[in-house]
C-alpha positions in Angstrom: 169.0 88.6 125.6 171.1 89.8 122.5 168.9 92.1 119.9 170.0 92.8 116.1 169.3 96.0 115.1 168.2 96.9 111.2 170.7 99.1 111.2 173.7 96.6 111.5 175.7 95.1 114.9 174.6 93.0 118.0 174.3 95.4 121.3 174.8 93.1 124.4 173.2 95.2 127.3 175.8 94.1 129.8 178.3 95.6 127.6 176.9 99.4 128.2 178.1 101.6 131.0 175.0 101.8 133.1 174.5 98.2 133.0 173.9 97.1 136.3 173.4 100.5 138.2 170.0 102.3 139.5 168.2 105.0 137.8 168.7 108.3 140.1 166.5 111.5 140.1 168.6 114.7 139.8 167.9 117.8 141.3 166.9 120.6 138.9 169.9 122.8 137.3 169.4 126.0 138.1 170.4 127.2 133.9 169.7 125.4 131.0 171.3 126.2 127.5 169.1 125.5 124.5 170.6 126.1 121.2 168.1 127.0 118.4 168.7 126.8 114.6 169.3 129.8 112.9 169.9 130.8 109.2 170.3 134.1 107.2 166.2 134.3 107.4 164.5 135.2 109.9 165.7 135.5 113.7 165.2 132.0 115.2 162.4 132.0 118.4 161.8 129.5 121.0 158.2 128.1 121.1 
């Protein structure tokens, strides 16, 4: 099935790169990097 978007262009599915292949669970990584927005105010802090 092709879908239109609003936005503009056609995405045909089996055109994508995981077309075709299985969804796998991954182990957990042991870091994660989360990058928070910061300004000249105050010091940016997670929730």
């Amino acid at each position: 099935m092709l879908r239109t978007f609003r936005i503009g262009g056609i995405h045909p599915p089996e055109n994508k790169l995981s077309a075709g292949k299985k969804i796998t669970a991954l182990a957990a990584p042991k870091q994660v990097i989360i990058p928070l927005s910061q300004h000249i105010g105050a010091p940016a802090q997670p929730w």
